[in-house]
MARMI-361869 format. One record per residue (C-alpha): residue number from 1; x, y, z. Coordinates in steps of 0.05 Angstrom, whole numbers. Each point is the difference from the previous one (the first is absolute). Layout:
NUM/X/Y/Z
...
***
This chain:
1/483/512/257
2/60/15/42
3/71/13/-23
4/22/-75/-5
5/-59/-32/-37
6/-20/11/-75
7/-80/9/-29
8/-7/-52/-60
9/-69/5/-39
10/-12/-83/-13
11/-46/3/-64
12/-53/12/-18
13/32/-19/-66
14/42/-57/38
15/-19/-69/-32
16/12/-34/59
17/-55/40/35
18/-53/-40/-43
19/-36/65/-26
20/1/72/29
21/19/-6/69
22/49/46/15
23/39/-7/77
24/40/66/24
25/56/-34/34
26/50/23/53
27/66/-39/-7
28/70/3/42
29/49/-35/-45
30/-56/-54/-26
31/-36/-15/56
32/-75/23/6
33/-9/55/53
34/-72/18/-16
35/-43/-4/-58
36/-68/29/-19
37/-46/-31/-49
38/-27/48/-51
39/-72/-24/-42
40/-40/37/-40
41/23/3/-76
42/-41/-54/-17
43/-66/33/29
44/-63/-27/-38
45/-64/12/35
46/-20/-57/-4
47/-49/-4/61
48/-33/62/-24
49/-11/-22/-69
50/-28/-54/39
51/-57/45/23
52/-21/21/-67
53/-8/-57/-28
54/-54/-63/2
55/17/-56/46
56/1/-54/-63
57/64/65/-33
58/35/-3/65
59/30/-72/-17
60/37/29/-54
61/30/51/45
62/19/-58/56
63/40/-39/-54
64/56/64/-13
65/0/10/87
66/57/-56/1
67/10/-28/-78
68/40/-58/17
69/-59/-30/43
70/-58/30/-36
71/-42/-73/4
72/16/14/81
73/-28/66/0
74/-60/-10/-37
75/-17/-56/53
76/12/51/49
77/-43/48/-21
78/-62/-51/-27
79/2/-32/62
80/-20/65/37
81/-52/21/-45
82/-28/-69/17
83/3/2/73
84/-35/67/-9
85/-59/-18/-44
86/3/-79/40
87/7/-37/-70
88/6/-77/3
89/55/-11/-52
90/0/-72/-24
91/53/-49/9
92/20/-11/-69
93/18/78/-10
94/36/-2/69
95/49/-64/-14
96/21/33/-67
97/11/67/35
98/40/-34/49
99/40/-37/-52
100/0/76/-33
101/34/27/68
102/53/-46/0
103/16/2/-59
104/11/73/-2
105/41/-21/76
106/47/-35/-46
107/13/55/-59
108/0/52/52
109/55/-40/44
110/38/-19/-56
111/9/71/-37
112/24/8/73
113/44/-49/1
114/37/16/-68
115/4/80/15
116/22/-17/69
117/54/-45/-16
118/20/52/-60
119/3/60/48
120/56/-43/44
121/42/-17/-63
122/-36/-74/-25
123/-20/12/-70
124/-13/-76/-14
125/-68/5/55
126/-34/50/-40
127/-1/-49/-67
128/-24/-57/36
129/-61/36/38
130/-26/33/-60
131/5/-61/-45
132/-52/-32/57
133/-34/64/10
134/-19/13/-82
135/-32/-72/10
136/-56/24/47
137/-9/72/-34
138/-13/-47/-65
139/-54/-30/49
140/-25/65/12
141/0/18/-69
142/-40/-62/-26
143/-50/5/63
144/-15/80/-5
145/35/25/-68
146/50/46/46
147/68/-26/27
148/14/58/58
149/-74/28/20
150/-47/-52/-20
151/-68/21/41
152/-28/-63/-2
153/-29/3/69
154/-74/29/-1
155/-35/20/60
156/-45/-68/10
157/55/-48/-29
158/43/-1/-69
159/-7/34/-61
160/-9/-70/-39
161/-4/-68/20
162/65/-30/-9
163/15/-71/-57
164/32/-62/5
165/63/41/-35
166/5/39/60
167/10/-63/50
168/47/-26/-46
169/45/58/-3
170/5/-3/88
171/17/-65/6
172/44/-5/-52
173/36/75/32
174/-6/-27/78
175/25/-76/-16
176/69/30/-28
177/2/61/42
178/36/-35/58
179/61/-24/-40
180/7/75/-24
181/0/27/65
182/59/-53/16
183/37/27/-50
184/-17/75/23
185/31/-38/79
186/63/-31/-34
187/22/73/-23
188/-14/41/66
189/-15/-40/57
190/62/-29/29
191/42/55/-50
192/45/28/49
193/8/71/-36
194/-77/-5/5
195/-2/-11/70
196/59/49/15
197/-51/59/-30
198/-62/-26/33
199/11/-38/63
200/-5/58/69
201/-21/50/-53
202/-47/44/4
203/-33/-41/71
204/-59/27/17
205/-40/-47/68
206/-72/-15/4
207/-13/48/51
208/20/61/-38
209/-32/-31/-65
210/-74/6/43
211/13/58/28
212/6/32/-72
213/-47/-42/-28
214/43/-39/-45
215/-25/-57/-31
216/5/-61/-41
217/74/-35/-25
218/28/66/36
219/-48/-29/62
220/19/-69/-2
221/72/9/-16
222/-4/13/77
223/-29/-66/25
224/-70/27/0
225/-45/-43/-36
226/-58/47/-11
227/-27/-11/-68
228/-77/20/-14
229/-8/-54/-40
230/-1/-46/55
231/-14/52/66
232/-68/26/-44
233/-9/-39/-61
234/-40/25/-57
235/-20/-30/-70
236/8/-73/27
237/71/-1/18
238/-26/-42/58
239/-1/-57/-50
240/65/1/-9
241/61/-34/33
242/60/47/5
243/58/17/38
244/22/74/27
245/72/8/-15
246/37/31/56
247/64/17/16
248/43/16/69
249/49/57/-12
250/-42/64/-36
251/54/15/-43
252/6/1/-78
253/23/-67/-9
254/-60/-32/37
255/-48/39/-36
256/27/-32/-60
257/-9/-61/22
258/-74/13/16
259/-19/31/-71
260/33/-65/-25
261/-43/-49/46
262/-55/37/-16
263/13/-16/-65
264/-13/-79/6
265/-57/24/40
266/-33/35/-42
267/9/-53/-61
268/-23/-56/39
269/-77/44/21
270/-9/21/-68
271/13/-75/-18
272/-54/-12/58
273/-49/45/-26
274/-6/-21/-77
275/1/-74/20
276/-61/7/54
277/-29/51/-43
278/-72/-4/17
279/-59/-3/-62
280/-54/57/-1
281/-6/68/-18
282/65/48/3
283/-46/62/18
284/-48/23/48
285/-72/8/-28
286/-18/65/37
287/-25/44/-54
288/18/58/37
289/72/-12/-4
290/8/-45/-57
291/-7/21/-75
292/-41/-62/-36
293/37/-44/-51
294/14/30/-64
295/-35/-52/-40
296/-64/25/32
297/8/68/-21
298/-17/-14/-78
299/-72/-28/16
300/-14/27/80
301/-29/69/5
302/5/-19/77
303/67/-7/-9
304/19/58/-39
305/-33/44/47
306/33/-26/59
307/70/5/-42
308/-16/67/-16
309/-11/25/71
310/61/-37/32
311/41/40/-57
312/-21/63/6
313/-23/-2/70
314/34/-43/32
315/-21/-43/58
316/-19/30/70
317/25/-35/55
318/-30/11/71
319/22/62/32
320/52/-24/60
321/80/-16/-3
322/38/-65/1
323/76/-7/10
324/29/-65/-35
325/68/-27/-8
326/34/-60/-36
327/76/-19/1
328/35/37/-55
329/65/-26/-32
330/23/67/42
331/-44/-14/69
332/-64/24/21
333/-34/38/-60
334/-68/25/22
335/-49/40/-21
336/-53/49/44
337/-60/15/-44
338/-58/55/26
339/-66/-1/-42
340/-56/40/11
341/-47/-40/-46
342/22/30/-67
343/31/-25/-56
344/76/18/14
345/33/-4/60
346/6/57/53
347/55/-17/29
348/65/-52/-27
349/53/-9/34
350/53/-55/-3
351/50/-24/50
352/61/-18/-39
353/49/-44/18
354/61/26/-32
355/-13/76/36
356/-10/-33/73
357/66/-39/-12
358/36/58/-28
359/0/25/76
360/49/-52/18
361/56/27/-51
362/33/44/42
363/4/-38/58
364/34/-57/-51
365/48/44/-26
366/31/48/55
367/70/-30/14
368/9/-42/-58
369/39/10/-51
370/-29/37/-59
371/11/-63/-43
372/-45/-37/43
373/-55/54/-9
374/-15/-36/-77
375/1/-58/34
376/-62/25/52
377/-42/41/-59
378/-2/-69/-29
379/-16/-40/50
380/-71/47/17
381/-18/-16/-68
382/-38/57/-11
383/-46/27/-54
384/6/69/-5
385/-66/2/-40
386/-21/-27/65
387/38/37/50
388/-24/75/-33
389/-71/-18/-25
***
């Protein structure tokens, strides 16, 4: 700090910093000299609790990584454990955990979207998202009995097949999505106080978003139109016809306008997935993985036995590592996994989004005004659950 600027502490109390992210900022008058991003109040440990527990536990712990995308995570982190042991999860489990993913796309864009639009002074946003948003946590609810950390994925496929109730509730949700998403267009789109705090904010181009790793809507706000789901599809998405929203600037405004198209996107592969959802079993029927249906535990002693083991000593995967990612609502979440042929992992480690594309804050921020520094917090949409694990 020299004589003509002034040290501001930005949160970690702030509620425009989405949770404890606190930014030491250097201002002259209101305009962003430097700023230093501060984490760490929010440290869990969670990759170490990781390590003491069995691989089946460790779902639990994925779902409170990032809690607005815990369906995403836990596909995240099963899919690894599967490449690592070489499952063959059926089709059936992996169209409903794609129509899971997207899903959880949607609630996590649109609590987003409402928060976003709140921070900049739009109040009306924030009712319309979570009226849509409450509709798939209901979805969640009747599907796993939990609204925000469900753990319904199981390494091997689902926790429980899924009913005709379930397929009901999607189409019904993705055949009246689009006209809510018009609405959430006819407030901010073409607003011009909207565009006025978004448009050649916060601008950020593709080659400084791969140099620091940045990913997803951040990613593709740029023009770049790398998405995993397409570049290395997992659990099917191959199936699926899509587009990859994209925009040309990098700034705040065009990452809105991704998060929205991804929107539609996402509505219209879940819609996709139930409708071609394939017959068979929603499980994998390796017994080393895989605890055995609960009706066979009253009259199985095979069964029991096997139960018992999995609980209390978990599976052992092959000693090795395996590094596996899937496209977040945030980016590219993965998750590097050591075993050394024991029942709990030796090593977890996850690559979250929402730390990478912290990085890019600074850089977003120095020589704007300090108004427009809300306006760029928002825009990372960042979990801070996710960013300090």
């Amino acid at each position: 700090m020299n004589e003509r600027t002034l040290t501001l502490n930005l949160g970690p109390q702030h509620p425009s910093t989405h949770g404890v992210l606190r930014v030491i900022l250097e201002l002259d008058g209101e305009t962003v000299v430097d700023a230093r991003p501060d984490i760490g109040f929010l440290h869990r440990g969670i990759e170490k609790l990781a390590e003491s527990r069995t691989w089946h536990q460790c779902i639990v712990l994925t779902d409170r990584i990032d809690y607005l995308a815990a369906m995403s995570n836990n596909l995240a982190y099963v899919t690894a454990v599967e490449k690592l042991m070489g499952l063959d999860v059926p089709r059936r489990a992996q169209y409903v955990r794609v129509a899971l993913a997207e899903l959880q796309r949607i609630a996590s864009h649109l609590f987003w979207l409402g928060t976003h639009a709140h921070d900049l002074g739009a109040m009306t946003p924030l009712f319309y998202a979570l009226r849509e948003r409450e509709v798939i946590m209901d979805i969640f609810e009747s599907l796993a009995g939990s609204r925000l950390m469900p753990s319904f994925l199981r390494i091997g496929g689902l926790a429980a097949d899924i009913d005709g109730g379930f397929v009901k509730s999607v189409l019904d949700f993705t055949e009246s999505f689009p006209r809510r998403v018009d609405e959430y267009e006819s407030l901010l789109t073409d607003n011009p106080i909207w565009k006025l705090r978004t448009r050649g904010v916060g601008v950020l181009d593709g080659e400084n978003c791969l140099r620091l790793g940045i990913s997803g809507p951040m990613l593709r706000g740029t023009g770049v139109g790398w998405d995993i789901r397409k570049s290395h599809p997992y659990s099917c998405y191959e199936d699926f016809q899509f587009e990859i929203p994209v925009g040309t600037e990098g700034d705040v405004y065009d990452r809105y306008l991704v998060r929205v198209r991804e929107m539609r996107e996402s509505a219209r592969i879940a819609r996709q997935a139930v409708e071609g959802l394939p017959a068979g079993a929603w499980v994998t029927d390796d017994p080393a993985a895989v605890f055995p249906p609960r009706e066979h535990l009253k009259n199985n002693v095979a069964a029991m036995i096997r139960h018992f083991g999995l609980v209390m000593e978990g599976m052992t995967p092959p000693a090795g590592e395996v590094y596996h990612a899937i496209e977040s609502p945030r980016g590219e979440l993965g998750f590097y996994l050591v075993s050394d042929g024991g029942p709990k992992p030796l090593r977890f480690k996850v690559r979250p989004p929402s730390f990478v594309n912290l990085q890019g804050l600074v850089k977003m921020i120095r020589g704007r005004l300090l108004a427009d520094v809300m306006a760029v917090i928002g825009a990372l949409d960042i979990v801070l659950a996710e960013v300090d694990r």
